[in-house]
C-alpha positions in Angstrom: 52.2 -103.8 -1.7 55.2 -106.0 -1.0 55.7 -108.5 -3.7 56.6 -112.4 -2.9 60.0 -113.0 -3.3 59.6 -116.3 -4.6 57.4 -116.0 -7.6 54.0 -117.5 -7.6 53.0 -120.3 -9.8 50.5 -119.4 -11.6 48.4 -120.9 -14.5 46.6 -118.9 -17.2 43.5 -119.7 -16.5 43.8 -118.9 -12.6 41.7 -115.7 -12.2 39.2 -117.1 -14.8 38.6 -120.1 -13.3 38.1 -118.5 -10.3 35.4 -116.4 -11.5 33.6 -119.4 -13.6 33.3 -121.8 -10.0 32.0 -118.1 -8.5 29.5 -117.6 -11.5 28.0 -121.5 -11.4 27.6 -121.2 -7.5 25.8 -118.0 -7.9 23.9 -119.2 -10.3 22.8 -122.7 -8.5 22.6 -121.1 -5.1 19.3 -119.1 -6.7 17.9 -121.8 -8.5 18.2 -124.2 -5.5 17.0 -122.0 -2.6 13.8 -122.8 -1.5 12.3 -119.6 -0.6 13.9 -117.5 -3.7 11.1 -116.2 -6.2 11.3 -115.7 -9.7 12.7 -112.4 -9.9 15.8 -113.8 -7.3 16.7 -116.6 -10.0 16.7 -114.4 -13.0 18.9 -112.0 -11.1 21.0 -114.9 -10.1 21.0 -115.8 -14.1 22.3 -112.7 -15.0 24.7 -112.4 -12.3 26.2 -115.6 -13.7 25.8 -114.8 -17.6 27.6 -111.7 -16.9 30.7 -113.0 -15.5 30.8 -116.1 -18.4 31.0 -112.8 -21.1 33.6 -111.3 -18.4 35.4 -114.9 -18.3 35.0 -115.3 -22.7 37.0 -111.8 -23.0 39.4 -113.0 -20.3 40.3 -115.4 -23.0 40.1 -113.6 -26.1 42.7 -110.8 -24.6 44.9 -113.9 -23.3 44.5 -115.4 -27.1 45.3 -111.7 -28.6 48.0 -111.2 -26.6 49.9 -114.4 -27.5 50.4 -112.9 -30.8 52.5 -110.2 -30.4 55.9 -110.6 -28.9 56.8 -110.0 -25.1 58.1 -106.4 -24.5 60.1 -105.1 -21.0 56.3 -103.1 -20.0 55.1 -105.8 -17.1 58.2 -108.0 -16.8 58.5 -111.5 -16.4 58.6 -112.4 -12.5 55.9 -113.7 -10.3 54.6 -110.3 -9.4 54.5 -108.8 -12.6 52.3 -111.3 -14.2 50.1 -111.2 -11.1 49.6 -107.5 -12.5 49.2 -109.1 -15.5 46.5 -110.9 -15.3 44.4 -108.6 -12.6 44.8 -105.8 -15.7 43.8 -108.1 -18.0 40.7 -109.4 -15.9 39.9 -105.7 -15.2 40.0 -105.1 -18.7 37.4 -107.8 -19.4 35.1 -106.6 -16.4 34.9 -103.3 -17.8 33.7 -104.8 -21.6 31.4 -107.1 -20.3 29.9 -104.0 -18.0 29.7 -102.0 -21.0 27.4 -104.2 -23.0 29.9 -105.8 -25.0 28.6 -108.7 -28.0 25.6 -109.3 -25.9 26.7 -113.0 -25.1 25.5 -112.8 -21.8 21.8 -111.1 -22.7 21.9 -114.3 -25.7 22.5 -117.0 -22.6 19.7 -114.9 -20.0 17.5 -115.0 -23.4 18.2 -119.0 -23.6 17.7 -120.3 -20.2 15.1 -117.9 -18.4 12.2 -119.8 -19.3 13.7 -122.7 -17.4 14.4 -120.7 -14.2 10.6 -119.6 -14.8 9.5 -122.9 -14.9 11.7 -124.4 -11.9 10.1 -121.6 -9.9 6.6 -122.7 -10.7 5.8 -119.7 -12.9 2.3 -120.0 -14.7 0.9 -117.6 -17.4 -2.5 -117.0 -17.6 -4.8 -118.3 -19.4 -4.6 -118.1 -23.0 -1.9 -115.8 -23.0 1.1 -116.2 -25.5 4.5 -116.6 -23.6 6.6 -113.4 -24.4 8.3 -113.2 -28.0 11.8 -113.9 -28.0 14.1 -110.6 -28.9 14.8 -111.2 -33.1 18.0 -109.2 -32.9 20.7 -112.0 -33.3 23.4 -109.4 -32.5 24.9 -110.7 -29.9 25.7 -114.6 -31.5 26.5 -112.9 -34.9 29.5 -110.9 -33.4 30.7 -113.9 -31.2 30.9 -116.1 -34.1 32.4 -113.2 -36.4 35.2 -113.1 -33.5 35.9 -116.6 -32.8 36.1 -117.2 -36.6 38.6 -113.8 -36.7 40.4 -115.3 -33.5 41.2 -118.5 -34.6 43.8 -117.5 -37.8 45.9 -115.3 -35.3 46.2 -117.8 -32.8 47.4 -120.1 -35.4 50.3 -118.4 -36.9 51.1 -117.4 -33.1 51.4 -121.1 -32.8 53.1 -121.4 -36.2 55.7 -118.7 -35.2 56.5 -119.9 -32.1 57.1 -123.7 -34.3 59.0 -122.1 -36.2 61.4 -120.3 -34.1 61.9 -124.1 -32.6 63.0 -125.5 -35.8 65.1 -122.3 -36.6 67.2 -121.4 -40.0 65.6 -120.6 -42.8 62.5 -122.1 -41.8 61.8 -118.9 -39.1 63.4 -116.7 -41.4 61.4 -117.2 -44.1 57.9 -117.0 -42.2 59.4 -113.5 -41.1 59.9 -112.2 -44.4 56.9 -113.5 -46.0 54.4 -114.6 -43.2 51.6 -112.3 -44.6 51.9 -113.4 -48.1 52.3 -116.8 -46.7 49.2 -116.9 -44.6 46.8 -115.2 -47.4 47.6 -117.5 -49.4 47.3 -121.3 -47.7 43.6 -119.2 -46.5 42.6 -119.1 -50.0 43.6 -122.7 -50.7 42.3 -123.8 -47.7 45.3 -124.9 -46.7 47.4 -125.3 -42.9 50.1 -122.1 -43.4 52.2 -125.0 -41.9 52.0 -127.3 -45.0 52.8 -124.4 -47.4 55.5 -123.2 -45.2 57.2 -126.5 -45.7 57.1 -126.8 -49.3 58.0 -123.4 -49.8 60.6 -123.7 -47.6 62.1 -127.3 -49.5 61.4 -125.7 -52.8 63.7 -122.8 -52.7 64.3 -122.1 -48.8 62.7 -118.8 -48.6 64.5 -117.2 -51.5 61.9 -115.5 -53.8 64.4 -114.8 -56.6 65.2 -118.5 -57.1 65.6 -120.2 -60.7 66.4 -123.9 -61.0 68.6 -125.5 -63.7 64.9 -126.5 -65.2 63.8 -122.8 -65.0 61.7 -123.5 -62.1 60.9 -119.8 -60.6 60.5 -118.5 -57.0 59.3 -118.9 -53.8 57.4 -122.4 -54.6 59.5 -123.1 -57.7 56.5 -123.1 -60.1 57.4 -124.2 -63.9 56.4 -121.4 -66.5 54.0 -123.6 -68.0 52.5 -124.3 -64.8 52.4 -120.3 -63.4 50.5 -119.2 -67.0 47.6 -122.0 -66.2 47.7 -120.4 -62.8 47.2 -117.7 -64.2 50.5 -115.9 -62.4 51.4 -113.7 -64.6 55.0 -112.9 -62.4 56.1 -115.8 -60.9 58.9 -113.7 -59.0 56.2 -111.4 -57.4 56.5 -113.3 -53.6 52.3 -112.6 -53.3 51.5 -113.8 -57.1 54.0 -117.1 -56.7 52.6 -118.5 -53.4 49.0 -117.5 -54.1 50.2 -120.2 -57.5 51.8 -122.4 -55.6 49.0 -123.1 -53.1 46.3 -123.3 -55.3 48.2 -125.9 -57.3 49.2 -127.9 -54.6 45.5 -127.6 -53.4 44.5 -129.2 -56.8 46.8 -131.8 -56.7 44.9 -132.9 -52.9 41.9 -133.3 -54.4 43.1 -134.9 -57.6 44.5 -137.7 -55.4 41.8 -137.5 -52.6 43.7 -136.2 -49.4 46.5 -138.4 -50.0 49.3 -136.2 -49.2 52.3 -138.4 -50.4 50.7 -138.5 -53.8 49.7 -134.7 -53.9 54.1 -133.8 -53.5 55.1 -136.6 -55.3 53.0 -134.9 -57.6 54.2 -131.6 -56.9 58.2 -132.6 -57.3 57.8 -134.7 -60.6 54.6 -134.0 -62.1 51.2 -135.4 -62.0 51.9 -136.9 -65.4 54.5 -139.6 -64.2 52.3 -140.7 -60.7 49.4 -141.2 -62.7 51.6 -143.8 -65.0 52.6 -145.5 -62.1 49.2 -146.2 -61.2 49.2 -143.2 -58.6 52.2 -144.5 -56.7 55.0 -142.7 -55.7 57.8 -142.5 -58.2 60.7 -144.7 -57.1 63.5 -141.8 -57.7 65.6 -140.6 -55.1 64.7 -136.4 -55.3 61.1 -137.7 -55.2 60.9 -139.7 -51.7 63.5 -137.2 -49.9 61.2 -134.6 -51.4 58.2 -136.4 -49.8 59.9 -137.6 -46.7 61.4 -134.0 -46.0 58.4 -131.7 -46.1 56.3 -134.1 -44.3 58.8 -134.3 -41.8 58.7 -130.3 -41.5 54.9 -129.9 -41.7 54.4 -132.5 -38.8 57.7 -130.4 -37.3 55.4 -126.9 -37.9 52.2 -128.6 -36.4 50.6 -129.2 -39.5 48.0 -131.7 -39.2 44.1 -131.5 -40.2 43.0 -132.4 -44.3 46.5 -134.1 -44.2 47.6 -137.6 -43.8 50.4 -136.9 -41.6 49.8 -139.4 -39.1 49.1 -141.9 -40.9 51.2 -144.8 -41.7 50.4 -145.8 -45.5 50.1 -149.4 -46.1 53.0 -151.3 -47.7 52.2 -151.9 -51.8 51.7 -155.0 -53.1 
């Protein structure tokens, strides 16, 4: 097979969307033909749920594969990611064929009482309409991998951020991106906010001790790590596990507001709260602020934040 010389443009969702236009034209073509019987439209059902699960691994292999770096194996012209993509789409096929999560027995299981009834289907009388399979396998394991997708695809996107901004920033979600990411989960926090204050608090450098005996990665005060209950605040997984969880505390103590929260953070909940919970006019304390919001928006961080918002002027 000769390959174009000039490389096709091609977007990711080419092949897919492709097969979704095919799957919904199946699919209408037997619920709208005049003459097709009941058994016609429930094959035509299943010919259309299949593809959607065929189309929903498409995605998920496109989603995993974001996350690993790009290796010399296909290439990167026109042709090679033609290959690309019809491996990948084979790949799918072959899951969906093999039963996969059942997502396409879930959606025949959902809407095959409404082909029955377009068709003019009646049950005899008296008779109860057939009992819906109990085993929720197939939605169970869908939402299990959505829910296991979703962190992966956002420290892909937190790498690639990352790499933009360069320095110590990338460096130091390479060193400690695990560590990192296990612990803004626990806090329920973006990776992207803890990255930035980790990353203003000692730039990456887990051995760090400030001239006020601040320790490591997030520079947490002895006093602070014991009520933390980190028991080595130079142990990288102990320290930002600390430092997320306090920072975590200090959002909710001032209700989402993230300029409070840091403020907080760099001089101690103590002095906002005698300002009235207002940000302490000192010079360390609004670059502080300034500078890891500026990151964190830099990194993508947005939701439970108040990045994009502009805070009203005080009286």
């Amino acid at each position: 097979m000769d390959l174009p010389a000039t490389p096709i443009a091609l977007t990711p969702l080419t092949l897919e969307q492709a097969r979704l236009t095919s799957a919904g034209r199946a699919a209408a073509s037997a619920q709208t033909d005049a003459g097709a019987t009941e058994g016609n439209n429930l094959e035509g059902l299943r010919s259309a749920a299949g593809q959607f699960e065929a189309l929903f691994y498409g995605q998920l292999i496109r989603a995993m594969r974001a996350t690993v770096p790009e290796n010399s194996f296909w290439g990167q012209d026109g042709g090679a990611k033609i290959y690309q993509q019809l491996h990948d789409q084979a790949l799918a096929d072959r899951m969906a064929a093999g039963g996969g999560l059942g997502i396409a027995d879930l959606i025949v299981r959902q809407f095959q009482g409404a082909v029955a009834s377009e068709t003019g289907s009646i049950s005899a009388p008296g008779a109860s309409p057939p009992a819906r399979p109990a085993d929720p396998r197939g939605l169970s394991v869908y939402r299990r991998q959505v829910a296991a997708s979703e962190p992966a695809a956002q420290l892909a996107r937190l790498r690639e951020q990352a790499t933009q901004v360069g320095g110590a920033v990338a460096d130091s979600l390479r060193r400690w991106q695990h560590e990192l990411t296990a612990a803004a989960a626990s806090a329920d926090l973006e990776p992207a906010l803890v990255l930035a204050v980790m990353v203003q608090e000692s730039g990456g450098d887990a051995a760090a001790v400030s001239r006020r005996g601040a320790q490591g990665l997030m520079q947490l005060m002895p006093e602070t790590a014991r009520e933390l209950g980190v028991t080595d605040p130079l142990d990288p997984r102990q320290n930002l596990q600390g430092g997320a969880r306090y920072l975590a505390s200090l959002l909710r103590r001032y209700e989402g507001d993230l300029d409070l929260a840091l403020a907080a953070y760099n001089a101690g909940p103590g002095t906002v709260d005698r300002l009235g919970r207002r940000v302490p006019d000192y010079r360390e304390t609004t670059r502080y602020v300034a500078a890891v919001k500026d990151l964190a928006a830099r990194l993508g961080a947005r939701t439970g934040t108040n990045l994009d918002e502009q805070r009203p002027e005080d009286p």
